[in-house]
Backbone as a ProteinNet text record, in pm:
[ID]
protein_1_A
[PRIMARY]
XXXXXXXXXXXXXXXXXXXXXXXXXXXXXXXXXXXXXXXXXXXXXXXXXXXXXXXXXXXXXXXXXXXXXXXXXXXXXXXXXXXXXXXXXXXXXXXXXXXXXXXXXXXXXXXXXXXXXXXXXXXXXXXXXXXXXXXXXXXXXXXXXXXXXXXXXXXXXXXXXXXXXXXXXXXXXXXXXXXXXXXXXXXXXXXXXXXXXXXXXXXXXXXXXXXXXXXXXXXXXXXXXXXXXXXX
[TERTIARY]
12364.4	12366.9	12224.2	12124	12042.5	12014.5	11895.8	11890.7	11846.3	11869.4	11908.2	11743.4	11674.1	11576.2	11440	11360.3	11263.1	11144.8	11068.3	10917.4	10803.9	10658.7	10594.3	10576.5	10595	10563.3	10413.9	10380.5	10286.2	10270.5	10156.2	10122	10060.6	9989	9926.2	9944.8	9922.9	9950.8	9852.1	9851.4	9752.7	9799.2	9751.5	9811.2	9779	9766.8	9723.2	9767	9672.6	9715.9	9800.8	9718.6	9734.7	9877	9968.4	10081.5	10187.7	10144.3	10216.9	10255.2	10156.4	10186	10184.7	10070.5	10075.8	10051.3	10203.9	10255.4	10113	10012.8	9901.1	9877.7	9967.9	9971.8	9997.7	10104.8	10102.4	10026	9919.5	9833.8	9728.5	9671.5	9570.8	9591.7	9725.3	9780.8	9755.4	9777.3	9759.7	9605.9	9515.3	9399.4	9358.8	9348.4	9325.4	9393.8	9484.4	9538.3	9461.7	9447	9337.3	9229.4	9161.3	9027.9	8986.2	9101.7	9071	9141.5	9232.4	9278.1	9178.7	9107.3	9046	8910.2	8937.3	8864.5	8967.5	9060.9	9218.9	9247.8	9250.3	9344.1	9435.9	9540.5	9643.4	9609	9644.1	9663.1	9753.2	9816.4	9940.8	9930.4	9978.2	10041.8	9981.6	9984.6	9853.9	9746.8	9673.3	9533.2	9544.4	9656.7	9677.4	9670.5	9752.9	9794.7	9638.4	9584.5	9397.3	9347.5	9361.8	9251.2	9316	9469.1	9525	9444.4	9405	9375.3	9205.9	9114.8	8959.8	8870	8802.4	8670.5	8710.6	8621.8	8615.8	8496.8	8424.4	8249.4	8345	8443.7	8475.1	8605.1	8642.2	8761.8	8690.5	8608.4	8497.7	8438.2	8402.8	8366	8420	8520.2	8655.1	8709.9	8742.5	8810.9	8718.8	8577	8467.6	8474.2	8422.1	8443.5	8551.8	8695.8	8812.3	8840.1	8822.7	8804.2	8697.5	8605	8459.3	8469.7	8444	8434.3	8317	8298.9	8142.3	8057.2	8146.8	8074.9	7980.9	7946.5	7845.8	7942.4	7927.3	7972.1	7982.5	7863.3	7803.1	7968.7	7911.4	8016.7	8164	8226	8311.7	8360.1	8275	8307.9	8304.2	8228	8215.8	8325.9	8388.7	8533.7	8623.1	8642	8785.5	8728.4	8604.8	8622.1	8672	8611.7	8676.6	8843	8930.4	9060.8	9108.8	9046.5	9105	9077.9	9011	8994.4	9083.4	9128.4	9250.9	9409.7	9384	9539.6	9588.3	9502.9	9540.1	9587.2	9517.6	9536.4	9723.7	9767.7	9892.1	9992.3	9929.9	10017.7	10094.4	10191.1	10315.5	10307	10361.2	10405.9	10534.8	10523.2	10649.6	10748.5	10862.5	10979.2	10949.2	10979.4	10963.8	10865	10757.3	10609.7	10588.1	10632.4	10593.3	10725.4	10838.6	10907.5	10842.3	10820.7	10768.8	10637.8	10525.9	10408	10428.6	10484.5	10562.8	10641.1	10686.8	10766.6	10686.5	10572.7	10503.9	10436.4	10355	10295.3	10342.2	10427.6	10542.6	10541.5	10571.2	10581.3	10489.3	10331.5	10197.3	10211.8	10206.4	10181.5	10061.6	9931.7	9803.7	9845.4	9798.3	9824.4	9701.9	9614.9	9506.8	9540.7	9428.5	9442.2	9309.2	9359.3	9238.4	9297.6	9182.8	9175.9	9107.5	9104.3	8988.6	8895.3	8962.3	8916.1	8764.1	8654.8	8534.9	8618.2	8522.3	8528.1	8562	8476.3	8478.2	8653.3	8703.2	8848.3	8947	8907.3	9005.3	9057.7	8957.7	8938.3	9024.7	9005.2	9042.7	9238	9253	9394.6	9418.1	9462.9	9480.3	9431.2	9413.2	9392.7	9516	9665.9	9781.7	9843.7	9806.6	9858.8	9724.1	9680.1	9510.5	9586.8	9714.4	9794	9834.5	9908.1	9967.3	9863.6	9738.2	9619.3	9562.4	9566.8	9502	9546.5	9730	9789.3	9686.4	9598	9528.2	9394.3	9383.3	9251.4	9284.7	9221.7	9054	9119.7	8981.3	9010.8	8882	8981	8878.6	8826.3	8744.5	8722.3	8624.6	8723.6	8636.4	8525.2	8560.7	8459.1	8353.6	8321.8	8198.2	8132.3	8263.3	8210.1	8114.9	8001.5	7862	7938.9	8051.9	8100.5	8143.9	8195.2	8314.6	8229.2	8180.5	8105.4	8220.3	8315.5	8361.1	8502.4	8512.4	8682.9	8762.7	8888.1	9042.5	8999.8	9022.8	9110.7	9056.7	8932.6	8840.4	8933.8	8877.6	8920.4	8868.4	8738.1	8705.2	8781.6	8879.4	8926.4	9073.1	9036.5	9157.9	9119.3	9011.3	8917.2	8849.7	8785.1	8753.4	8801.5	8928.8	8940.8	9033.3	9094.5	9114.3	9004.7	8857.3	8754.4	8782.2	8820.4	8756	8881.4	9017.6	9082.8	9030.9	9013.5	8939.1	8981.4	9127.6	9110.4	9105.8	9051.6	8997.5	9087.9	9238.1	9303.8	9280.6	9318	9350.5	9388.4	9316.7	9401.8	9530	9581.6	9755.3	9847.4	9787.7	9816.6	9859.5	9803.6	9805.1	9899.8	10051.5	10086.8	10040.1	10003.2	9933.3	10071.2	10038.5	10150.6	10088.5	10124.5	10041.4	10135.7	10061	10160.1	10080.7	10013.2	9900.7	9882.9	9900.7	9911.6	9746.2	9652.5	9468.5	9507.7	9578.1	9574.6	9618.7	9777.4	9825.6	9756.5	9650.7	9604.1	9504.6	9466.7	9317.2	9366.2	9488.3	9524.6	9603.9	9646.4	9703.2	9536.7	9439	9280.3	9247.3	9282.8	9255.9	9311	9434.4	9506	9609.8	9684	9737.7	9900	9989.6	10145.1	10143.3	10209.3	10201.3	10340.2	10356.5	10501.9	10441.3	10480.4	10445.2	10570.7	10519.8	10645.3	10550.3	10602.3	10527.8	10623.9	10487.7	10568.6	10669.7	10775.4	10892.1	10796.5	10752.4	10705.3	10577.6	10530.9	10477.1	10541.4	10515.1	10563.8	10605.6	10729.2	10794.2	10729.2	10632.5	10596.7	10497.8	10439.4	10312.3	10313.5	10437.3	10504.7	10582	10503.9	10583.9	10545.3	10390.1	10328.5	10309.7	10403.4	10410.5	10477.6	10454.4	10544.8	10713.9	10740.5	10828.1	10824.9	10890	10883.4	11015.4	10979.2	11086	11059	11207.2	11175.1	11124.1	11132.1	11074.8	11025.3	10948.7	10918.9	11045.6	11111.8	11238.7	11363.6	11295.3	11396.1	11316.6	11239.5	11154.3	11219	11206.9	11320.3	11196.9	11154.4	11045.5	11058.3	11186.7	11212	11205.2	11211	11198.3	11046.6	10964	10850.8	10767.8	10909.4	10877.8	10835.6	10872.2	10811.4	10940.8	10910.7	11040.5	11081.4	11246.2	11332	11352.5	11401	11402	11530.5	11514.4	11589.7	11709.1	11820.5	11996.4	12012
8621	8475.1	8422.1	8325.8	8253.8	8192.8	8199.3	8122	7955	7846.9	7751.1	7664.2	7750.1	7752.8	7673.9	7590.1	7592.9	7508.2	7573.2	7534.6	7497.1	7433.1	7407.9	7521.8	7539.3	7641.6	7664	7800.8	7845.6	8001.4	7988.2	8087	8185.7	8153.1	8279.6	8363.6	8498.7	8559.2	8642.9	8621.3	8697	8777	8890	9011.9	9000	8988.3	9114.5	9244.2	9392.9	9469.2	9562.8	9573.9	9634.7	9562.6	9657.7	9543.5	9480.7	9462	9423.1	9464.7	9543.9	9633.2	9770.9	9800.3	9929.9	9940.5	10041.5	10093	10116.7	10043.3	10110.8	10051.9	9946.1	9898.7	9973.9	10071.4	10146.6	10245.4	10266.9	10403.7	10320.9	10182.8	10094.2	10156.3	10085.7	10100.4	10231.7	10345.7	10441.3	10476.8	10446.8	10475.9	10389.5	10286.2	10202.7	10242.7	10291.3	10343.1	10459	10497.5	10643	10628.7	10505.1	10495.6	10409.9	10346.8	10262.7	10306.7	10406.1	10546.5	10574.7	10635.3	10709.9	10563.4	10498	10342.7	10302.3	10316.8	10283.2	10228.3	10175.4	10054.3	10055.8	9956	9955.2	9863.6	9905.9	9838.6	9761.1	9633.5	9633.9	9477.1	9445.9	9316.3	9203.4	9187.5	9059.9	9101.1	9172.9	9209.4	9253.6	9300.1	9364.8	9254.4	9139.6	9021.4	8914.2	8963.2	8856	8956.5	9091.7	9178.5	9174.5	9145.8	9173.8	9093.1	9144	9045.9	9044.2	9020.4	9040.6	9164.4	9136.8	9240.8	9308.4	9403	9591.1	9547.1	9449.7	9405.8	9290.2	9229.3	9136.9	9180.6	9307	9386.1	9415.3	9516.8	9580.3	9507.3	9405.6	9303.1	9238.2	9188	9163.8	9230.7	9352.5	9428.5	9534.2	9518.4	9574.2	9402.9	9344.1	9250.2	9233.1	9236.3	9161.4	9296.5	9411.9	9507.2	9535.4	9510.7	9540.6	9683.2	9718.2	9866.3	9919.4	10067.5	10046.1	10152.6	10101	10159.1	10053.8	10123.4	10026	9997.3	9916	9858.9	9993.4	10090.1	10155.8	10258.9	10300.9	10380.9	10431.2	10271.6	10237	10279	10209.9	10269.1	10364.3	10444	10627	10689.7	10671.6	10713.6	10675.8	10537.4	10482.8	10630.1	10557.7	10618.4	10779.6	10820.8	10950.8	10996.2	10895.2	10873.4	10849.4	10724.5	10676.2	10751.5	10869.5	10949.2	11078.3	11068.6	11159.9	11132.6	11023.4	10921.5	10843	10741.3	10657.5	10712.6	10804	10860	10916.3	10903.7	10959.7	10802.4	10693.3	10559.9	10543.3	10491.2	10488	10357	10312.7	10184.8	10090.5	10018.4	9909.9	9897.4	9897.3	9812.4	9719	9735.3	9590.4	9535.7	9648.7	9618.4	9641.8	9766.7	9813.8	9717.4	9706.8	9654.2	9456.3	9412.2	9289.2	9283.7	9366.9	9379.1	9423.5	9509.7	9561.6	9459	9375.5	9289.9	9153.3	9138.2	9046.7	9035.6	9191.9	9277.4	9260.3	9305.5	9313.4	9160.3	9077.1	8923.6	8877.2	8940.5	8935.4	8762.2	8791.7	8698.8	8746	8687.5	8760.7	8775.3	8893.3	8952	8989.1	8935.4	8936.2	9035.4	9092.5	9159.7	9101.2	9078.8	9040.2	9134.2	9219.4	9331.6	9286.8	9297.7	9272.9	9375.4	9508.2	9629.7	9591	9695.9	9718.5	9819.9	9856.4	9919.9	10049.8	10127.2	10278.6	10290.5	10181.2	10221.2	10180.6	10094.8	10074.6	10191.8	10277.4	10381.8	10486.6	10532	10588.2	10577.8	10458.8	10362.1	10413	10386.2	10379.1	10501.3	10676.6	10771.8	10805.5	10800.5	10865.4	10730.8	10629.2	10548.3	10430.1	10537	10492.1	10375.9	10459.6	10355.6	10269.5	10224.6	10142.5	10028.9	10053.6	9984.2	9899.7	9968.3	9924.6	9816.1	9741	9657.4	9524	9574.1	9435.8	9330	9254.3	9149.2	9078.7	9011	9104.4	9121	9232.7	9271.3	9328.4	9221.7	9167.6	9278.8	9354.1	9410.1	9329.4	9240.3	9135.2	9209.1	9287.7	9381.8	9422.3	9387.6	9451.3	9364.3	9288.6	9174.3	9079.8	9083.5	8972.5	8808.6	8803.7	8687.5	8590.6	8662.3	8658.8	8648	8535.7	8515	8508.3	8457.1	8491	8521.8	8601.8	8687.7	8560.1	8640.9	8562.5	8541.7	8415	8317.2	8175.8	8216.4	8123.3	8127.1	8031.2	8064.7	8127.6	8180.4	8293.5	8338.9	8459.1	8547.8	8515.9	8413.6	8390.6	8310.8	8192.8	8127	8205.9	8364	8429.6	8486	8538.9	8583.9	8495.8	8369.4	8259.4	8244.7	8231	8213.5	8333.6	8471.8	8554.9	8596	8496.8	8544.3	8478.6	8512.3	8487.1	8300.9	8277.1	8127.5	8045.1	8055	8041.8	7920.3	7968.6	7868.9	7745.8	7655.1	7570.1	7659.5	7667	7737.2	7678.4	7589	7514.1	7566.2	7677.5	7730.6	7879.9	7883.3	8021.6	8063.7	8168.9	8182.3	8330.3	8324.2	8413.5	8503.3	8621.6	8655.4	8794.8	8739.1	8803.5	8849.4	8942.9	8970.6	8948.2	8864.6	8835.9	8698.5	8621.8	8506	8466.4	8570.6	8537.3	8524.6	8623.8	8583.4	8450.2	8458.5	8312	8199.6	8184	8088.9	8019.1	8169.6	8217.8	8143.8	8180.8	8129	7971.6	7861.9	7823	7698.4	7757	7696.2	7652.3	7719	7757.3	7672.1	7627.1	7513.3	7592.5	7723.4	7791.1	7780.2	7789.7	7816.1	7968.5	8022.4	8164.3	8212	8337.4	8431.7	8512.5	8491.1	8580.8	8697.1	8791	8907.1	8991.8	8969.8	8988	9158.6	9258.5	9321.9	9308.2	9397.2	9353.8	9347	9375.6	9399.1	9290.7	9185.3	9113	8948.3	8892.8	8807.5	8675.1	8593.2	8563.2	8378.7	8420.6	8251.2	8269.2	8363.3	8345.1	8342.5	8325.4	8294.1	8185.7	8058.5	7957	7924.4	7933.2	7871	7885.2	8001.3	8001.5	7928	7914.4	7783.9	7897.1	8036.9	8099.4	8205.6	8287.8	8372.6	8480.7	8594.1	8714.2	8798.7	8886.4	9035.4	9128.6	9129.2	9208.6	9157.3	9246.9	9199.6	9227	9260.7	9287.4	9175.9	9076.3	8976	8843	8902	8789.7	8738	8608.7	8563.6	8485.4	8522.3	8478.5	8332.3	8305.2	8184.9	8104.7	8114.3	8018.5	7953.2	8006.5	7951.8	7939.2	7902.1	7891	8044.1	8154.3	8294.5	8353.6	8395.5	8473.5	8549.8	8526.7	8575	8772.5	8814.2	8938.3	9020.8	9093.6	9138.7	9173.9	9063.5	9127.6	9242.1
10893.5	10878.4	10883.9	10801.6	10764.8	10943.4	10924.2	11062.9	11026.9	11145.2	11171.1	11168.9	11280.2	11282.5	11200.9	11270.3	11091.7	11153.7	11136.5	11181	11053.1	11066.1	10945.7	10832.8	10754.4	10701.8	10671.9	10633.7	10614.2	10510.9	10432.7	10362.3	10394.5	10503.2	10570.6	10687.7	10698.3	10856.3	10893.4	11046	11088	11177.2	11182.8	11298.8	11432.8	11536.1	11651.9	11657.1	11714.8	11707.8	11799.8	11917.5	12067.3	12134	12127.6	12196.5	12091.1	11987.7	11877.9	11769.8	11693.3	11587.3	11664.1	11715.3	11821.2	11920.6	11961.8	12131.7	12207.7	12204.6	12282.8	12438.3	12488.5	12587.6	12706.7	12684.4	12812.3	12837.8	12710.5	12707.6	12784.4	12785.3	12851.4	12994.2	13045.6	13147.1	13205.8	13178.6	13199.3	13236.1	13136.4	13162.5	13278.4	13287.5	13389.1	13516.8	13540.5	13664.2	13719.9	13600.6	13636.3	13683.2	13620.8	13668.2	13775.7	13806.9	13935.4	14068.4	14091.8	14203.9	14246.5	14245.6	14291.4	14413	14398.1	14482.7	14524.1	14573.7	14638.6	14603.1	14477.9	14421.2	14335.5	14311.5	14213.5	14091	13981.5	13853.6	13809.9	13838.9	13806.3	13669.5	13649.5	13544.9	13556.1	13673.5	13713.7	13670.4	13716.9	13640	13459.6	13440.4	13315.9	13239.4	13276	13153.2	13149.8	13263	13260.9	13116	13108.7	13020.8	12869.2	12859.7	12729.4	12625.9	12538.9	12436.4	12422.2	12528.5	12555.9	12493.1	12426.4	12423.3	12538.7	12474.2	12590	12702.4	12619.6	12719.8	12826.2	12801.2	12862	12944.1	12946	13009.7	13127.2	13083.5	13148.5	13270.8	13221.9	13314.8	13438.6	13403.6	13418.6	13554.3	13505.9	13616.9	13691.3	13670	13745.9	13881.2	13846.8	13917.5	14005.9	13976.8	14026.8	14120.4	14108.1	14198.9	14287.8	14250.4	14296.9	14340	14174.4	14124.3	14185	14243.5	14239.4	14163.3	14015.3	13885.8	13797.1	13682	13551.5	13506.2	13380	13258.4	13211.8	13188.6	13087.8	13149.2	13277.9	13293	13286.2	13280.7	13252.7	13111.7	13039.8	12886.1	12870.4	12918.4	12880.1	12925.5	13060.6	13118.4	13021.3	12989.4	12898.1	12728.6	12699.9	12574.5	12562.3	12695.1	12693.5	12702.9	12767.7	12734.9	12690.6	12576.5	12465.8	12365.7	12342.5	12215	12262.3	12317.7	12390.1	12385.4	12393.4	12404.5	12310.3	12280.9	12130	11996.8	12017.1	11888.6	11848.4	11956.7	11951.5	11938.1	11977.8	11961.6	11835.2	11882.8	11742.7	11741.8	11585.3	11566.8	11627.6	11669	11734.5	11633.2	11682.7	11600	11516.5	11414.4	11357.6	11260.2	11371.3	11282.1	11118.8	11087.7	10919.1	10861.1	10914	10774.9	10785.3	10867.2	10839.6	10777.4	10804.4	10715.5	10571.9	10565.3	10389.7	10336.7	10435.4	10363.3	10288.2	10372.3	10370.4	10193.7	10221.8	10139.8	9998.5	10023.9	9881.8	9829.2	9897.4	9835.6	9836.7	9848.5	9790.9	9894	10017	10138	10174.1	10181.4	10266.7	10387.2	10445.8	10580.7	10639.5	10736.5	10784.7	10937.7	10969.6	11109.9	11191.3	11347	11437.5	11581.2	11561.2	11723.8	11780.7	11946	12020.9	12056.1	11988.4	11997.2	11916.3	11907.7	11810.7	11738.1	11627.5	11500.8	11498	11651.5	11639.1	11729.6	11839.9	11890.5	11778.3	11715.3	11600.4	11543.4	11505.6	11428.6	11487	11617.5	11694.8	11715.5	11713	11725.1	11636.7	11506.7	11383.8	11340.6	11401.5	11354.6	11233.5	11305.1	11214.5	11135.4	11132.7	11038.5	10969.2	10882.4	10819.3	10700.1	10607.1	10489.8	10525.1	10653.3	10690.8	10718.3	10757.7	10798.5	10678	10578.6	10438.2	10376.9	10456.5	10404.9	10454.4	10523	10599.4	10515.4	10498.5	10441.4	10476.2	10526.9	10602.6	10712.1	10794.7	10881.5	11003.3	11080.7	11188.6	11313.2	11344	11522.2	11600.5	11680.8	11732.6	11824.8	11865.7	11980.3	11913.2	11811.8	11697.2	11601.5	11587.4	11463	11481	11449.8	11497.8	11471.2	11384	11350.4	11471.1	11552.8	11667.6	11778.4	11836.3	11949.4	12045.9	12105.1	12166.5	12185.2	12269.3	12210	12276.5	12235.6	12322	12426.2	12501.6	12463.2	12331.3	12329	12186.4	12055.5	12023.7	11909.9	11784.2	11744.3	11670.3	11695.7	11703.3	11685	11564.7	11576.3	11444.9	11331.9	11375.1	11303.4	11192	11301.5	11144.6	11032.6	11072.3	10968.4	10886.1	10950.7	10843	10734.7	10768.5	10719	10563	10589.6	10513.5	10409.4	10382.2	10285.5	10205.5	10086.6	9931.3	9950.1	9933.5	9924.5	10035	10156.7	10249.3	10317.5	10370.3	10392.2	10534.5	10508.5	10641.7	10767	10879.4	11015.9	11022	10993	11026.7	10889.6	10842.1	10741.8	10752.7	10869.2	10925.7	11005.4	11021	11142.6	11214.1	11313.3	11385	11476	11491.7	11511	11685.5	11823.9	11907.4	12040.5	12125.5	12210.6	12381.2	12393.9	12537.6	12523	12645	12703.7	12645.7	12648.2	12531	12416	12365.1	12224.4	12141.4	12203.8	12236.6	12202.3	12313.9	12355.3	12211.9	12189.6	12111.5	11931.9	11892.5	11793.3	11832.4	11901.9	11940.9	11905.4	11995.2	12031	11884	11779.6	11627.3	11536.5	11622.7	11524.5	11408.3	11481.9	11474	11529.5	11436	11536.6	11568.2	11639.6	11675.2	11731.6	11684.1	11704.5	11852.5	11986.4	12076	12075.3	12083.6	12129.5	12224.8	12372.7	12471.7	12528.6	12633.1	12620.7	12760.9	12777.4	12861.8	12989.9	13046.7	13179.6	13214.7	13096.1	13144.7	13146.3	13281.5	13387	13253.2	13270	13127.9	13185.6	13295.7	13319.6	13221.4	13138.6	13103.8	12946.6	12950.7	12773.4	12740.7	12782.2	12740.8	12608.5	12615.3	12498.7	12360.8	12341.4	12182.9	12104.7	11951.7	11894.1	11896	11873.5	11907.6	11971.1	12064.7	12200.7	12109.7	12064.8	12061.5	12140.1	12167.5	12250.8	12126.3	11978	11908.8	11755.8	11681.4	11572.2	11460.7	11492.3	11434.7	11426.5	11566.1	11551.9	11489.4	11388.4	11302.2	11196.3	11162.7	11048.5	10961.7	10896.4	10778.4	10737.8	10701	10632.7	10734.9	10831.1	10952.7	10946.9	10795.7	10860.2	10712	10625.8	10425.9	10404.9	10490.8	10375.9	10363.3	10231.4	10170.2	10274.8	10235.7	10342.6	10307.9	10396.6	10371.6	10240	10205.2	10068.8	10175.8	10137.6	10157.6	10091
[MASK]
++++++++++++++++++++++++++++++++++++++++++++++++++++++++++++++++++++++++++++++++++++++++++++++++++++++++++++++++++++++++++++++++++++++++++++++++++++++++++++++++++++++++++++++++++++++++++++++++++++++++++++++++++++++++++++++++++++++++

């Protein structure tokens, strides 16, 4: 049945990746548990839902501080990178994710991507699904991009790559599609409506603010927002 539903429409979409298109949230989790044990401490959701969405320089930061780690920046990165070229690489795609991007694709909808990742974890992320990646223009690594002064919760991170589809649409043109209370915010700051699909385990006070809240990308209804509806 057609849903009821119906918000401004829009021609354009923009991705987040971590959390939304790819399962890489609990591999974070993981690493971060690892690296903050060994200083007696726990990792849990509260700290997790401050870092979702942020630069690696501004993670880093972040939870060196809110622990009072008594490591570097530098060091920090060298530990994660050494786990994340171990671990990511094995992240699968979410529910939901490829048939709504293919679907998009197919009805020649621009589909933009914005990571907070840089260029070389992107890479890393996105080892076993390089085709699936290619559906993207443009495509943003805010952690790298000189464009992108400052990550989520700003709004660059969606601002730019509104900026970089060929016909360079209106941001209220844009629906942004994210899974972190930053990103949220970050497209929202942008003059952006936004699809949150948050994951289960983070706290449901911190998801009011999207223009719509799903448990998956699967329970996405296109026309709810003027884009072609999906093939009956």
């Amino acid at each position: 049945m057609a849903s009821t539903r119906k918000f401004k429409p829009v021609t354009h979409v923009i991705f987040d990746m971590d959390g939304l298109l790819l399962d890489t949230e609990d591999i974070y989790t993981k690493v971060f548990e690892e690296l903050v044990a060994p200083y007696g401490h726990t990792f849990d959701w509260t700290i997790k839902a401050r870092m979702m969405g942020v630069t690696p320089q501004e993670g880093a930061r972040y939870l060196i501080q809110k622990l009072d780690l008594p490591i570097t920046e530098e060091q920090y990165h060298e530990w994660c990178a050494k786990r994340y070229a171990e671990l990511m690489p094995t992240a699968k795609l979410l529910p939901g994710a490829e048939k709504v991007v293919r679907h998009l694709h197919k009805h020649k909808v621009p589909v933009g991507l914005s990571t907070g990742s840089d260029a070389e974890k992107f890479n890393t992320k996105t080892t076993n699904h390089r085709e699936f990646f290619k559906l993207f223009d443009p495509l943003v690594t805010c952690g790298s991009d000189p464009e992108v002064k400052h990550g989520k919760p700003h709004a660059d991170a969606f601002l730019v790559p509104a900026t970089r589809f060929p016909d360079k649409p209106d941001p209220a043109q844009c629906l942004a599609f994210e899974d972190s209370p930053n990103g949220v915010d970050s497209a929202l700051n942008a003059g952006m409506q936004v699809v949150m699909v948050p994951h289960p385990k983070l706290d449901r006070s911190l998801c009011t603010k999207g223009t719509l809240v799903l448990d998956s990308l699967e329970d996405f209804c296109p026309e709810e927002f003027g884009l072609p509806a999906y093939d009956s």
